[in-house]
C-alpha positions in Angstrom: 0.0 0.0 0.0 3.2 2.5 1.0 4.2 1.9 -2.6 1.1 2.9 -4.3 0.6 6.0 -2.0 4.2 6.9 -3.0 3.2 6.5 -6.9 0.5 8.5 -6.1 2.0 11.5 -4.5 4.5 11.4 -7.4 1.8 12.1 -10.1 0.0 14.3 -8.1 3.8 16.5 -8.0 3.7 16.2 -11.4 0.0 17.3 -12.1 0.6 20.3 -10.0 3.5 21.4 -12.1 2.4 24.9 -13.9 3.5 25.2 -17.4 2.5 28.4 -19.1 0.2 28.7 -21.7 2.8 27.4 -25.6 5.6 26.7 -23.7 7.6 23.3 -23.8 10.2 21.9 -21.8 13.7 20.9 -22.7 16.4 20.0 -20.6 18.8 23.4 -19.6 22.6 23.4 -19.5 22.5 21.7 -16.3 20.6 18.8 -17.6 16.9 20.0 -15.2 13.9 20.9 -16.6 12.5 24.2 -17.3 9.9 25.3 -19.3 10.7 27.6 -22.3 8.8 29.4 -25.0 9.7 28.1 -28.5 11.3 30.5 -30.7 13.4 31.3 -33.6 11.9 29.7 -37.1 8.7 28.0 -35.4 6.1 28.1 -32.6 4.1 25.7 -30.4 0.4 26.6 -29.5 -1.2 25.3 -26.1 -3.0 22.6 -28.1 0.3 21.2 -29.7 0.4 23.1 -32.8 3.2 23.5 -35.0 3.8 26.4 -36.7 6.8 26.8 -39.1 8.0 30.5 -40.4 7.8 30.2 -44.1 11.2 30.4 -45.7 9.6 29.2 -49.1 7.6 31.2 -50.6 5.6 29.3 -53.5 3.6 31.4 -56.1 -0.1 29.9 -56.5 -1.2 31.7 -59.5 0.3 33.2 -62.9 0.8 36.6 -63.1 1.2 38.3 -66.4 2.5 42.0 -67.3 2.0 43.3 -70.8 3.1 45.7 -72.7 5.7 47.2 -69.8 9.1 47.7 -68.9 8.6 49.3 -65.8 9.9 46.7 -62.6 7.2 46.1 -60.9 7.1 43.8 -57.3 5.6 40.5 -57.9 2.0 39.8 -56.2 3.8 37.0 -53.8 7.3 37.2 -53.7 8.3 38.9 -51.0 9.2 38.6 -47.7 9.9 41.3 -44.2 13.5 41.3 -44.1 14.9 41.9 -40.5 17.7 44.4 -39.5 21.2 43.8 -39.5 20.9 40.4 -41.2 22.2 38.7 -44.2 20.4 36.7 -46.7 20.4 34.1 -49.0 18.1 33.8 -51.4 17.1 31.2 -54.4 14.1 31.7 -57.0 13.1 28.9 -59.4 11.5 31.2 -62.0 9.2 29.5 -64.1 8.1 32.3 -66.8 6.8 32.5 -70.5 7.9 35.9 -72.7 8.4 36.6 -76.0 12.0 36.9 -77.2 11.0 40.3 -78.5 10.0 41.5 -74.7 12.3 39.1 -73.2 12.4 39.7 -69.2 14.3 41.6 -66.7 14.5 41.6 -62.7 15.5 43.3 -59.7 14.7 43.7 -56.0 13.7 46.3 -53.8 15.3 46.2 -50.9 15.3 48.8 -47.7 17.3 51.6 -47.4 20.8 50.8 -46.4 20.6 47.3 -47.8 23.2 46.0 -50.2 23.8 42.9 -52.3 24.5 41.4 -55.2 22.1 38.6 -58.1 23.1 35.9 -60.3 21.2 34.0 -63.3 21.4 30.2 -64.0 20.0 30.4 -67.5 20.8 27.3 -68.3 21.4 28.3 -71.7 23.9 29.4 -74.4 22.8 33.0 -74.0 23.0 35.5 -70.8 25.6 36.4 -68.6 25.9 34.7 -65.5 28.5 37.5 -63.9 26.8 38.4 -60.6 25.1 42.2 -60.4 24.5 44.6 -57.9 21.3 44.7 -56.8 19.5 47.9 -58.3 21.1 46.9 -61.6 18.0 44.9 -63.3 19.5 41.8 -65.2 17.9 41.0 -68.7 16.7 37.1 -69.6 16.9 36.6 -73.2 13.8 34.6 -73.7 11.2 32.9 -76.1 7.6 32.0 -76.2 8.1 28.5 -74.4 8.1 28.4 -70.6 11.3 29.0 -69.4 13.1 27.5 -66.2 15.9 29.9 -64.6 17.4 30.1 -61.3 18.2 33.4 -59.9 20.8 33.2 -56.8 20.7 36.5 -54.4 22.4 37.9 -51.9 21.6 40.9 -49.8 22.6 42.4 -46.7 20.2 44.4 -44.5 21.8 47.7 -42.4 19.7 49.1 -39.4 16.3 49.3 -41.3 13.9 46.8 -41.5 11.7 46.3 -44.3 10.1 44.3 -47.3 12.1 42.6 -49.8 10.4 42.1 -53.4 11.1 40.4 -56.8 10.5 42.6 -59.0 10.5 42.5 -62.7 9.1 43.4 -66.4 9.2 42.8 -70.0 12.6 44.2 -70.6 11.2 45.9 -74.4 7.3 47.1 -73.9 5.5 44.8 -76.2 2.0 44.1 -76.7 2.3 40.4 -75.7 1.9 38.4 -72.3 5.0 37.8 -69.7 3.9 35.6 -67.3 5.9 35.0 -64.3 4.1 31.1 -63.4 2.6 29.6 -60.5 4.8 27.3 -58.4 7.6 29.7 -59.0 9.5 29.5 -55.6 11.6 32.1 -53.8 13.3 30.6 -50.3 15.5 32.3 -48.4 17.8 31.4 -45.4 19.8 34.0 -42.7 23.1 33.3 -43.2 25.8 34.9 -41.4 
């Protein structure tokens, strides 16, 4: 009986433990217990939900420009870039042009902020030298969907802000450029 009283007591301890409302525990550096509130690229609700920060960014619908060459930031690619933080950042651009309009892109960035972009055409024509950012690069295209990779770096001083794909028919033309859905733009802090 003194051992099932002593079980007893034991889970009643533990009942009586207060955990605040999202937090977990995890072992400390001393090997104890101790409640914590998730943080960094996820969070835990009080009924065991999971939430991951989105680092992908997928697009789920075409969008099409005609007729311009003035950048313009994409409907979904974009992200709020925090300050004093470096990125990474990859974009599998699916997109369909004319090779009369052909396509350019840049990013706006916040004030302060700095980097440099790259193109993977994956073709005989293009440059692949990397550009500063605020220096739109051109795609030489045609009317077939096109896959290119666009590699970015950036660097964000003491101001916060959004960062954008933006882009254009490089020659104004009265014919469709459409940037595809499932387009992706992920990005990763790196130091």
């Amino acid at each position: 009986m003194g051992l099932f009283l002593n079980m007893m007591n034991r889970l009643q301890v533990l009942a009586d433990l207060l955990l605040p409302s999202g937090n977990i525990i995890v072992g400390d550096a001393n090997g104890k217990a101790a409640s914590v509130t998730m943080s960094g690229d996820a969070t835990i609700s009080n009924t065991g939900v999971l939430t991951l920060k989105n680092i992908a960014i997928a697009k789920a619908a075409d969008e099409t420009v005609n007729n311009s060459d003035t950048l313009q930031d994409d409907d979904e690619l974009k992200f709020d870039a925090k300050a004093n933080t470096k990125y990474n950042i990859t974009i599998f651009l699916f997109l369909n042009s004319s090779g009369v309009a052909d396509f350019k892109y840049d990013f706006s960035i916040p004030a302060g902020a700095s980097g440099d972009m790259q193109t993977g055409n994956w073709s005989s024509s293009g440059s692949n030298d990397a550009t500063d950012i605020g220096t739109p690069i051109v795609v030489a295209t045609t009317a077939v969907v096109r896959v290119t990779c666009i590699l970015a770096r950036m660097e964000i001083a003491a101001t916060a802000g959004e960062v954008a794909f933006q882009w254009a028919q490089n020659t104004a033309e009265v014919s469709n450029t459409i940037v595809k859905a499932g387009t992706c733009l992920s990005m990763v802090e790196s130091v």
